[in-house]
One Martini backbone bead per residue (centre of mass of N, CA, C, O) as a GRO file, in nm:
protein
  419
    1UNK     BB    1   0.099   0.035   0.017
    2UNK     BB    2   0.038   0.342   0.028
    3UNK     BB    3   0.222   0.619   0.206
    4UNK     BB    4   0.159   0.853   0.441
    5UNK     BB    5   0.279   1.096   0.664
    6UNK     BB    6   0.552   1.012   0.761
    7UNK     BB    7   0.591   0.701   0.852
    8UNK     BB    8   0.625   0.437   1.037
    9UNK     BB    9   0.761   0.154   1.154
   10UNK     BB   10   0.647  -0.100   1.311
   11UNK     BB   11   0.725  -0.263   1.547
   12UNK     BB   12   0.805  -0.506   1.701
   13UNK     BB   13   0.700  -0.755   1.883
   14UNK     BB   14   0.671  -0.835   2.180
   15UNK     BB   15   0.605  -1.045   2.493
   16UNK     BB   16   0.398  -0.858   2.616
   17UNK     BB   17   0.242  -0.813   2.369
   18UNK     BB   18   0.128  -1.132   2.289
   19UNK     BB   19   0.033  -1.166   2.587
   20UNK     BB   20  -0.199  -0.933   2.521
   21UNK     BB   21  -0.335  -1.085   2.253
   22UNK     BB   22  -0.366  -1.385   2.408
   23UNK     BB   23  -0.630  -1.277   2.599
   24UNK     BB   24  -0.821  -1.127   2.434
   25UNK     BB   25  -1.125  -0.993   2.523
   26UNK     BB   26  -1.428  -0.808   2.514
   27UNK     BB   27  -1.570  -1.015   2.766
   28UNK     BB   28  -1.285  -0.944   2.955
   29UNK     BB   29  -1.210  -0.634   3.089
   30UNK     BB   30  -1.036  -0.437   3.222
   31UNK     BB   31  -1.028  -0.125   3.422
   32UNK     BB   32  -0.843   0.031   3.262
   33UNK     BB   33  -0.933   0.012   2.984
   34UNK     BB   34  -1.172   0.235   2.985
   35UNK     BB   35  -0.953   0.460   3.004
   36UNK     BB   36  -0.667   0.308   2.802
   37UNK     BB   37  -0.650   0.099   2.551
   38UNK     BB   38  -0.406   0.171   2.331
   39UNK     BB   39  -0.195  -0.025   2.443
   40UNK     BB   40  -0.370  -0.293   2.337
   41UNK     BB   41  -0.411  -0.208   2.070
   42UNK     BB   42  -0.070  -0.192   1.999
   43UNK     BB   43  -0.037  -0.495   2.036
   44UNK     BB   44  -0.214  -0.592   1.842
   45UNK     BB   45  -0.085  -0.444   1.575
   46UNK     BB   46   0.168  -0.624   1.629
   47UNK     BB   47   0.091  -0.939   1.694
   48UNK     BB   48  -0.243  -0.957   1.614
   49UNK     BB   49  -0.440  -0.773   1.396
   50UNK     BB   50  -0.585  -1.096   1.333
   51UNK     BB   51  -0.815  -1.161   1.598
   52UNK     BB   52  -0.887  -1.388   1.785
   53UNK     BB   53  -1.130  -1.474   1.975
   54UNK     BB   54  -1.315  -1.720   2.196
   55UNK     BB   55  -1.599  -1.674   2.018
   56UNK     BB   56  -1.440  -1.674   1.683
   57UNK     BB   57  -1.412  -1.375   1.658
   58UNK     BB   58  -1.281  -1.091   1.484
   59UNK     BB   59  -0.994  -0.846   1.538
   60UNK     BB   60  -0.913  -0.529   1.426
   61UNK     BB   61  -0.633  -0.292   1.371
   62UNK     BB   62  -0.585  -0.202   1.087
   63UNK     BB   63  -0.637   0.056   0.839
   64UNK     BB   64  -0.602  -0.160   0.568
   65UNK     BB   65  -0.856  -0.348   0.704
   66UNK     BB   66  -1.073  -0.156   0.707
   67UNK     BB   67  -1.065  -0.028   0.439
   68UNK     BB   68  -1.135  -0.268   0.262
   69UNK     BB   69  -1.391  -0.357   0.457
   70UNK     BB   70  -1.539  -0.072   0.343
   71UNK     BB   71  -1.544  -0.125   0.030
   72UNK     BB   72  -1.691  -0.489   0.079
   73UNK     BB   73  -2.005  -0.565   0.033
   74UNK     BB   74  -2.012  -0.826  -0.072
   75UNK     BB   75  -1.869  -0.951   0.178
   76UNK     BB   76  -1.948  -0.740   0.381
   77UNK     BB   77  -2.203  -0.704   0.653
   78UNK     BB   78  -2.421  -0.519   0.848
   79UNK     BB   79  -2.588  -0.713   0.889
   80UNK     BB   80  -2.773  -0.801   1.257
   81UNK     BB   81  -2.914  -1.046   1.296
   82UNK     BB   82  -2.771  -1.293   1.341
   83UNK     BB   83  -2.628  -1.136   1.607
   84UNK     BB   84  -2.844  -1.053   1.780
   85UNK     BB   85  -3.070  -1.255   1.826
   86UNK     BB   86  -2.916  -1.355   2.082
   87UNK     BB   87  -2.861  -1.080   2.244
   88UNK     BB   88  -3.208  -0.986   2.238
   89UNK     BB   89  -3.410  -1.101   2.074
   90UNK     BB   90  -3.632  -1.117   1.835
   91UNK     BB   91  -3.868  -0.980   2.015
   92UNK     BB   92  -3.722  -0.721   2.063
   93UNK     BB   93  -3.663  -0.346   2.057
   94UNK     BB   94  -3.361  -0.400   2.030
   95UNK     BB   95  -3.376  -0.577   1.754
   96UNK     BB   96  -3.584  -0.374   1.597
   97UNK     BB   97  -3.416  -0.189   1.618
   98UNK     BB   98  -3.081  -0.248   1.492
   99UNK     BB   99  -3.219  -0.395   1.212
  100UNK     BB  100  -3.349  -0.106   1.072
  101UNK     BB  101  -3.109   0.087   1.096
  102UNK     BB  102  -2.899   0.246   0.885
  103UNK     BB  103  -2.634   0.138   1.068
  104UNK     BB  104  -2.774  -0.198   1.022
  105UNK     BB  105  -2.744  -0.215   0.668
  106UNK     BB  106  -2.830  -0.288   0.373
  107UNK     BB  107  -2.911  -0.322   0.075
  108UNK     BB  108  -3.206  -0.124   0.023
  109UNK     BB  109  -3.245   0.025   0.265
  110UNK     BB  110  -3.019   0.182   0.336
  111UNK     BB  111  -3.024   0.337   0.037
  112UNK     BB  112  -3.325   0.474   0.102
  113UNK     BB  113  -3.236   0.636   0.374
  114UNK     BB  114  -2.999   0.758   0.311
  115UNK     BB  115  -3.095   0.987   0.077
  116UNK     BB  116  -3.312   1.117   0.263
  117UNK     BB  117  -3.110   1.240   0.472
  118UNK     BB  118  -2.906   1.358   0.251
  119UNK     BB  119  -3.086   1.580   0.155
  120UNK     BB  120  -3.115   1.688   0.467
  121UNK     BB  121  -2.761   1.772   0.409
  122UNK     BB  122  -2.664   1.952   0.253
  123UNK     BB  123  -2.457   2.211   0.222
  124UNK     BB  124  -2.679   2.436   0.240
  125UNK     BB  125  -2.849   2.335   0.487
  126UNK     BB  126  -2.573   2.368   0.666
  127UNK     BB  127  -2.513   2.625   0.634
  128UNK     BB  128  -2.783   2.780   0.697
  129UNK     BB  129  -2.751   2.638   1.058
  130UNK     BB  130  -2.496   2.809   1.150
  131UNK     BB  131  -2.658   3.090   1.285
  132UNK     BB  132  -2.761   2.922   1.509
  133UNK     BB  133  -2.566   2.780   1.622
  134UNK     BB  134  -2.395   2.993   1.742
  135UNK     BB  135  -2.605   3.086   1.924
  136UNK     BB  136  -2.618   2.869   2.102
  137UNK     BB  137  -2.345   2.839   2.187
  138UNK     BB  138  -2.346   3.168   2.317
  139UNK     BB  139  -2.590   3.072   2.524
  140UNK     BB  140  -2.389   2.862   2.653
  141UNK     BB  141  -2.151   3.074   2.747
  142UNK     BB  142  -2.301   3.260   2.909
  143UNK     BB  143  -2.401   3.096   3.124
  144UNK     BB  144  -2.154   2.988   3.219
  145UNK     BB  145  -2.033   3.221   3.284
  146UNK     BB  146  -2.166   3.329   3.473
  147UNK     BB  147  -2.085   3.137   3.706
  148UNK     BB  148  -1.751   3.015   3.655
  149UNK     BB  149  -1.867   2.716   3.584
  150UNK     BB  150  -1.870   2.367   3.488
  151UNK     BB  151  -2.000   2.072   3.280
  152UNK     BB  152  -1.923   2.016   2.961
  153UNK     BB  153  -2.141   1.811   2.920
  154UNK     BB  154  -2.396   1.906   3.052
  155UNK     BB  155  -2.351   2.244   2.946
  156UNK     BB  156  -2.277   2.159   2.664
  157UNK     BB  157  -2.207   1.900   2.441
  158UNK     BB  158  -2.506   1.770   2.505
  159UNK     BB  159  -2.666   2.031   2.398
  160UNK     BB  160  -2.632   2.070   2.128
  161UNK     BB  161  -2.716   1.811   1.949
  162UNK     BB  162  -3.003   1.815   2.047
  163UNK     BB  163  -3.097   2.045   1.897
  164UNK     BB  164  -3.026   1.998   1.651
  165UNK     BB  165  -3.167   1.787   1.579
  166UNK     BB  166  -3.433   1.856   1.708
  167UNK     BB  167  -3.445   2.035   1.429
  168UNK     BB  168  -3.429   1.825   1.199
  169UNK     BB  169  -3.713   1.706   1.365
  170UNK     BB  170  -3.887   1.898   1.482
  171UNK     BB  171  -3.894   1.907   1.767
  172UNK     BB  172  -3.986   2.004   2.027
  173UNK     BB  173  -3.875   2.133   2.347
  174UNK     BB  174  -4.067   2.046   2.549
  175UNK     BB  175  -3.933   1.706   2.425
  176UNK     BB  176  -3.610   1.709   2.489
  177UNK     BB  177  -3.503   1.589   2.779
  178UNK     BB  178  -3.529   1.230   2.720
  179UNK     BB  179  -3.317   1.200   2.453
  180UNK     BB  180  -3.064   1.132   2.598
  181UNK     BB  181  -3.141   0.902   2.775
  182UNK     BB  182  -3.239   0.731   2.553
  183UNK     BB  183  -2.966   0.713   2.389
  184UNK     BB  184  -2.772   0.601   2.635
  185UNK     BB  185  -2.933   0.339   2.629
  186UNK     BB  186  -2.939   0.203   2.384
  187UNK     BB  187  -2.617   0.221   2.285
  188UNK     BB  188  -2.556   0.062   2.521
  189UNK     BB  189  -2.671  -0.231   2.425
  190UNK     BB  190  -2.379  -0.233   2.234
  191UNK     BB  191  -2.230  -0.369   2.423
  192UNK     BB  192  -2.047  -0.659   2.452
  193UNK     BB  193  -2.140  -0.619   2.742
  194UNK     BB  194  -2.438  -0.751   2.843
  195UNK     BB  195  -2.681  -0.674   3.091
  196UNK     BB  196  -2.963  -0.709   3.246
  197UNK     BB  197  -2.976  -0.370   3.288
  198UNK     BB  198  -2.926  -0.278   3.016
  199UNK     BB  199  -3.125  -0.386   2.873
  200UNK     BB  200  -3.349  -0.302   2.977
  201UNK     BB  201  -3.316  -0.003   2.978
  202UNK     BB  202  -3.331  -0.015   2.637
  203UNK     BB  203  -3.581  -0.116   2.569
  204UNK     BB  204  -3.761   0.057   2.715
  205UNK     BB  205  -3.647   0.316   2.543
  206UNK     BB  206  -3.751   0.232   2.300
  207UNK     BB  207  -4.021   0.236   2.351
  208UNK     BB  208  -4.066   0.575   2.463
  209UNK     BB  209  -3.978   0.650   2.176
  210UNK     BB  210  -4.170   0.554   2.021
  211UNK     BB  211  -4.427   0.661   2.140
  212UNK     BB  212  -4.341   0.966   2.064
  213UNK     BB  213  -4.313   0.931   1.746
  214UNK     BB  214  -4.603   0.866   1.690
  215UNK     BB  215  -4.714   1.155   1.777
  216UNK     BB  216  -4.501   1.325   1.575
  217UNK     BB  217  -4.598   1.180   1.284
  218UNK     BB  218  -4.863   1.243   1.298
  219UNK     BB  219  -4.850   1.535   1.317
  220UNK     BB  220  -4.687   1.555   1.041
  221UNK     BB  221  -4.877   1.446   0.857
  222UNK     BB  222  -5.094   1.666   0.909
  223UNK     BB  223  -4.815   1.871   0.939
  224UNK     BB  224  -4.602   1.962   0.724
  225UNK     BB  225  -4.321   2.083   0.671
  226UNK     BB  226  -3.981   2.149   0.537
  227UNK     BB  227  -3.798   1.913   0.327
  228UNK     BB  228  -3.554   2.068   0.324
  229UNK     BB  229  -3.525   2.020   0.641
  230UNK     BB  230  -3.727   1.834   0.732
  231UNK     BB  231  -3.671   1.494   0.778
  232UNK     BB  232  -3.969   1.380   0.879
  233UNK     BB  233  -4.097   1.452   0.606
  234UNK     BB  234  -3.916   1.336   0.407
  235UNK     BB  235  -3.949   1.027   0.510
  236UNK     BB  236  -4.242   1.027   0.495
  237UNK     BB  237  -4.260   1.130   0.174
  238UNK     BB  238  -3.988   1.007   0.010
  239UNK     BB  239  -3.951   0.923  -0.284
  240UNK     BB  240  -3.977   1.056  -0.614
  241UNK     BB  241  -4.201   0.773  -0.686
  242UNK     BB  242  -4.127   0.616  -0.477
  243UNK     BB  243  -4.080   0.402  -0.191
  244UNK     BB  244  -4.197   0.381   0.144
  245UNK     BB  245  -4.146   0.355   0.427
  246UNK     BB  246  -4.237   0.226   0.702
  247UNK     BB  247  -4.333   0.249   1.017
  248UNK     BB  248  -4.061   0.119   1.089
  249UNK     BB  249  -3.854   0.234   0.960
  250UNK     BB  250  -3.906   0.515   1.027
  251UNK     BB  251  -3.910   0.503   1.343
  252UNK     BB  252  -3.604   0.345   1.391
  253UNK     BB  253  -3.473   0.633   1.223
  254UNK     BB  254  -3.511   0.822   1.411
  255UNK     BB  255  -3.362   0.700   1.666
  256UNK     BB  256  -3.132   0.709   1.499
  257UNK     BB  257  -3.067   1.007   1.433
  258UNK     BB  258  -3.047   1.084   1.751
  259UNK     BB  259  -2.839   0.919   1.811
  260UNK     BB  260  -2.602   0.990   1.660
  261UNK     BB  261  -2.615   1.289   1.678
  262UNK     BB  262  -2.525   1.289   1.936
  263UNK     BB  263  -2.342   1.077   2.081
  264UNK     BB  264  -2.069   1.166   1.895
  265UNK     BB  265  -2.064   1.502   1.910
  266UNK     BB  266  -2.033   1.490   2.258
  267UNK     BB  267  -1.757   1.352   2.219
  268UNK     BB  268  -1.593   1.555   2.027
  269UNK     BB  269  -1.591   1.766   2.213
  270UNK     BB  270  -1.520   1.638   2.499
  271UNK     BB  271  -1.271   1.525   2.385
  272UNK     BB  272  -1.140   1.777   2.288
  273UNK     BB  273  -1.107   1.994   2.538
  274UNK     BB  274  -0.946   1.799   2.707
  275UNK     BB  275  -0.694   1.756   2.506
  276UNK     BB  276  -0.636   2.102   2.557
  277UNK     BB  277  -0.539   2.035   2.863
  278UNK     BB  278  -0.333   1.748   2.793
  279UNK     BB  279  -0.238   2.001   2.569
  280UNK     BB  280  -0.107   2.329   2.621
  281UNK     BB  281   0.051   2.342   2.337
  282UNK     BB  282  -0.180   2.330   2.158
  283UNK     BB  283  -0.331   2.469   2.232
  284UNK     BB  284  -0.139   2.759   2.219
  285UNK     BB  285  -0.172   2.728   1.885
  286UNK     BB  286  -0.521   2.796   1.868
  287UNK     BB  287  -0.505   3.053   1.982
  288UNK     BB  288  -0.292   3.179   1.788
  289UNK     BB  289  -0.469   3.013   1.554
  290UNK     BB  290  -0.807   2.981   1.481
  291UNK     BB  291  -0.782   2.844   1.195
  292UNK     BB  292  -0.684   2.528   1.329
  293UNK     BB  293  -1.005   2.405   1.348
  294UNK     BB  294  -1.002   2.200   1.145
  295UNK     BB  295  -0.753   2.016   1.219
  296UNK     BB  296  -0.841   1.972   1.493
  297UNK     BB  297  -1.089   1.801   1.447
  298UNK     BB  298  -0.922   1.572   1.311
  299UNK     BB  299  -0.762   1.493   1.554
  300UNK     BB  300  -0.992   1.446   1.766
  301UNK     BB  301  -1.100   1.204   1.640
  302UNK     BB  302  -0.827   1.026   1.610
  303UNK     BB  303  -0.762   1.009   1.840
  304UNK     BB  304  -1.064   1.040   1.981
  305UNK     BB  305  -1.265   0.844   1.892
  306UNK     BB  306  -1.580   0.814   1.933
  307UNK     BB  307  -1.616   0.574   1.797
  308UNK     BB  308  -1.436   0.245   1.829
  309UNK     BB  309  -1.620   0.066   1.658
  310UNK     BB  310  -1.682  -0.178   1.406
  311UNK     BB  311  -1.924  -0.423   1.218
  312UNK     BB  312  -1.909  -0.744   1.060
  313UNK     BB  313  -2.022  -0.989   0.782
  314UNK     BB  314  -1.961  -1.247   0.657
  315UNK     BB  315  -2.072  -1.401   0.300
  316UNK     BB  316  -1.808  -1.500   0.205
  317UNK     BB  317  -1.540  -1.678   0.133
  318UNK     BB  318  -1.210  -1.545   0.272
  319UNK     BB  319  -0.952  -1.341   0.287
  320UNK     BB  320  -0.697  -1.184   0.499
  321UNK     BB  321  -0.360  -1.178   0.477
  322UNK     BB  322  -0.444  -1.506   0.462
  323UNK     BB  323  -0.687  -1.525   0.642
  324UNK     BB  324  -0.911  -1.698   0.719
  325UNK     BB  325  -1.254  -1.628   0.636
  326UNK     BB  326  -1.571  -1.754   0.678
  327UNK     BB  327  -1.858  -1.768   0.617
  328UNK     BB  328  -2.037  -1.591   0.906
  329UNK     BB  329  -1.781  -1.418   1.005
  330UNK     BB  330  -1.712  -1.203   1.255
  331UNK     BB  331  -1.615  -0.869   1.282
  332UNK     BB  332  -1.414  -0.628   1.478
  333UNK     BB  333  -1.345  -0.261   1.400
  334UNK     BB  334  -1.081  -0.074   1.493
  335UNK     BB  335  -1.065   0.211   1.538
  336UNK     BB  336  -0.873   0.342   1.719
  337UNK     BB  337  -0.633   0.198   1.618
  338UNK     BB  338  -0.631   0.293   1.374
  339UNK     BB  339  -0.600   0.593   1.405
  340UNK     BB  340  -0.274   0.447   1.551
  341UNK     BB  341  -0.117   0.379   1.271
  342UNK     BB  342   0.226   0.372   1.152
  343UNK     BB  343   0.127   0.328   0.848
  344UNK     BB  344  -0.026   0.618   0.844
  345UNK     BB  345   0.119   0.770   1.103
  346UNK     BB  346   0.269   0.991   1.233
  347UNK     BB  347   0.303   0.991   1.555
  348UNK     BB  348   0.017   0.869   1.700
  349UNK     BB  349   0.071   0.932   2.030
  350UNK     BB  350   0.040   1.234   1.899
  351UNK     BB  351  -0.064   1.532   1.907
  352UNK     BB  352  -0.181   1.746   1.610
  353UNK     BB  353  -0.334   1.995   1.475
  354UNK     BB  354  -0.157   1.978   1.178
  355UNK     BB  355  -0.222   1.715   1.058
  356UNK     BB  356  -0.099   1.657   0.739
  357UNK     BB  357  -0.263   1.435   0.654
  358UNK     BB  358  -0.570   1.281   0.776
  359UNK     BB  359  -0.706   0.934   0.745
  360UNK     BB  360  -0.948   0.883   0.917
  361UNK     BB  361  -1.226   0.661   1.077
  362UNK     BB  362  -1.430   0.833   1.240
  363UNK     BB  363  -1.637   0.774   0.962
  364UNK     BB  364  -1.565   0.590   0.815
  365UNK     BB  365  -1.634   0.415   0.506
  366UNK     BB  366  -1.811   0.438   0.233
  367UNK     BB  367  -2.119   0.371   0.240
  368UNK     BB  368  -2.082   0.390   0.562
  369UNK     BB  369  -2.052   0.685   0.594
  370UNK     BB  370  -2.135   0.933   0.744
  371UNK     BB  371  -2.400   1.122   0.685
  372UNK     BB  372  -2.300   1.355   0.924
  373UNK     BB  373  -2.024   1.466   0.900
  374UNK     BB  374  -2.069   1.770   0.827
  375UNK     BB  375  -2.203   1.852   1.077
  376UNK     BB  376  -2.034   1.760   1.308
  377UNK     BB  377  -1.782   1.924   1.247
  378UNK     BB  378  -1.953   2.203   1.259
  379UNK     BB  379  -1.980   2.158   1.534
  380UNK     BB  380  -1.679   2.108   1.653
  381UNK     BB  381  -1.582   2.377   1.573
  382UNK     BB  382  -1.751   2.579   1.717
  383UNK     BB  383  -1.757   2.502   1.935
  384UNK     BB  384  -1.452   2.500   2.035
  385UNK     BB  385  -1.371   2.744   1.928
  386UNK     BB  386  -1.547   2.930   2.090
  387UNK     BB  387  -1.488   2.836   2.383
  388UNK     BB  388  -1.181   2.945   2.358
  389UNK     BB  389  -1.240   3.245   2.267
  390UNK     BB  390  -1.351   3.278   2.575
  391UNK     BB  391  -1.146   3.016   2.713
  392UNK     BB  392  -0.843   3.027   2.764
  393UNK     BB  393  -0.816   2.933   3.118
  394UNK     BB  394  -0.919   2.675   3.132
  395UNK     BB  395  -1.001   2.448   3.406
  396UNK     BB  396  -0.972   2.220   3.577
  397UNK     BB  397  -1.198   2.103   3.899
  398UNK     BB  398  -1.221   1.792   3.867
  399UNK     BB  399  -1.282   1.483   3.777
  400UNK     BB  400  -1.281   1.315   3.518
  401UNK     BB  401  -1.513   1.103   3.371
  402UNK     BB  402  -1.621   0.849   3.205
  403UNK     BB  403  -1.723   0.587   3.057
  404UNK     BB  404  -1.801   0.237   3.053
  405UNK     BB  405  -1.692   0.199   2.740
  406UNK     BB  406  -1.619   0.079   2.392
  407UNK     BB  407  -1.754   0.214   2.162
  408UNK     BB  408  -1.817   0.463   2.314
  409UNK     BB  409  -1.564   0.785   2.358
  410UNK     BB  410  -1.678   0.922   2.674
  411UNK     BB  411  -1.779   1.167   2.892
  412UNK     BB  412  -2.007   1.224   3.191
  413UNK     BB  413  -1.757   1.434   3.325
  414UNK     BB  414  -1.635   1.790   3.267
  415UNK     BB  415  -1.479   2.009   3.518
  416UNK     BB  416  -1.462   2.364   3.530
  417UNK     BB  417  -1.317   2.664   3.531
  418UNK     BB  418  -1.300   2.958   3.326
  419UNK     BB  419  -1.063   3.217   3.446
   0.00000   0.00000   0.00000
């Protein structure tokens, strides 16, 4: 393969590395892992790149094994129904939301639904929404300022996306306060290690997330939007001439759309503005020029990527690298790795704002490259940048606390004094 941006080239394994290679599981994890993965991925990729876990599924974590097989939806499926039913049990409203959303299916389900979302994601409409974003976030610039000390993630990280997506989905203001706690139990739902606990838990909230979606659906109907902008108008009527959503698929996408879009971009915010807290030199690089907030939130999704896994399944036999993979097999695509490989990034475990080319995968790539991609960067563009420009001397005020989650990484709380 072509390398770019000046790469090493990755050390031998050491035997430190292999033996945390050999007894590595998803469905095992050290509590160290959920502070910090990337000893472990880093052993991994150097031992071990294409690794069989004990229950026979494989984890991957090269750059350009993630990158060939999102390219390769003949041989790689995102449907999950194989994988799910077993651990939701089919009759699950948790089987019946991940089997049905936009980004757990291949086409032509896939295919009609990115269409339609994507249609009321173009530039133009981004464009568009970036002077209500910025207003948003300077009336919570604003309210922060006046206390004098903040929680980054509930007081501004996790507020930006709710009001986005609830805008892009015209929710009322007055109906979108449940809308984190049920994204939060959903996507919980999707971690490796699922609990009886929060299996209910993520249950519930897909019932209850319908129950209201039925009503707002209903609404809709009655009093259609401006398909331009709403994109629940625009699901709802179709493509022109073409076939219509059923009302489970409707609905399980709507679900999908407040998930995706709140969870990753509250990561991505909450994740940069640590990130520059933990490198001191980076911040005083972005204050003194903060044109570099493009390449800069592009290094903070690399670094810490929002998303950390994502999973395909084999549909016909074939193989990576020499190793057969067998029609059926599962396989864990572990984009944090990815996007620390000495054989794509030079110095990967280095922050750099300006690091340019940044080929990472924090958005996929390929047919499910996130369709919301253009508008989380504006989104962490604006906070972050309006942030430090408002708060160039913020400081923690007390630890933060990760989420204890291996799929989706981010805080669920950042303490800062803002002086």
């Amino acid at each position: 393969m072509q390398h770019t941006g000046g790469q090493n080239t990755p050390d031998p394994a050491s035997d430190g590395d292999a033996e945390i290679a050999r007894s590595f599981s998803l469905k095992d994890l050290p509590g160290a892992f959920y502070d910090d993965p990337y000893p472990t991925y880093r052993a991994l990729q150097s031992a071990d790149p294409i690794h069989r876990m004990p229950d026979g599924s494989l984890f991957l974590t090269r750059h350009r094994d993630l990158e060939a097989i999102y390219k390769d939806t003949a041989r790689f499926s995102s449907d999950k129904k194989v994988e799910f039913g077993p651990k939701y049990g089919t009759d699950s409203l948790l089987f019946q939301h991940h089997t049905t959303s936009l980004v757990f299916n291949d086409p032509p389900l896939h295919t009609r639904v990115r269409r339609l979302i994507a249609g009321a994601l173009n530039p133009r409409a981004i464009s568009e929404m970036e002077p209500g974003l910025i207003a948003l976030v300077d009336r919570l610039l604003d309210d922060m300022q006046a206390r004098g000390s903040a929680d980054l993630i509930e007081d501004f990280a996790s507020a930006i996306p709710v009001e986005v997506i609830g805008n892009l989905l015209a929710v009322p203001h007055k109906d979108r306060e449940p809308l984190r706690g049920w994204s939060l139990a959903i996507l919980g739902a999707l971690e490796p290690f699922l609990s009886e606990e929060v299996q209910a838990r993520g249950e519930l909230a897909v019932g209850e997330f319908l129950d209201y979606l039925r009503q707002l659906v209903a609404d809709r109907r009655a009093r259609p939007g401006n398909a331009e902008h709403d994109v629940l108008t625009r699901l709802i009527a179709g493509e022109a001439g073409g076939e219509k959503l059923s009302e489970i698929e409707l609905l399980q996408n709507c679900i999908f759309i407040l998930n995706a879009g709140h969870e990753t971009t509250t990561n991505l915010i909450g994740n940069g503005l640590e990130l520059l807290l933990r490198f001191p030199d980076q911040r005083q690089r972005l204050i003194d020029d903060p044109a570099l907030i493009k390449t800069a939130v592009e290094e903070f999704l690399r670094f810490e990527s929002s998303n950390q896994l994502g999973n395909r399944r084999v549909v016909q036999d074939t193989e990576i690298e020499g190793v057969a993979l067998p029609a059926g097999s599962l396989i864990t695509l572990c984009i944090g790795a990815a996007n620390r490989d000495p054989e794509v990034f030079a110095q990967p475990e280095r922050l750099d704002i300006t690091r340019a080319p940044n080929r990472h995968l924090a958005f996929a790539s390929g047919a499910h490259a996130c369709v919301g991609l253009t508008l989380a960067r504006l989104e962490g563009r604006i906070a972050i940048g309006r942030f430090l420009a408002r708060f160039p001397n913020y400081a923690a005020s007390g630890p933060a606390h990760r989420a204890r989650r291996v799929r989706f990484r981010g805080f669920t709380t950042l303490p800062v004094t803002l002086a």
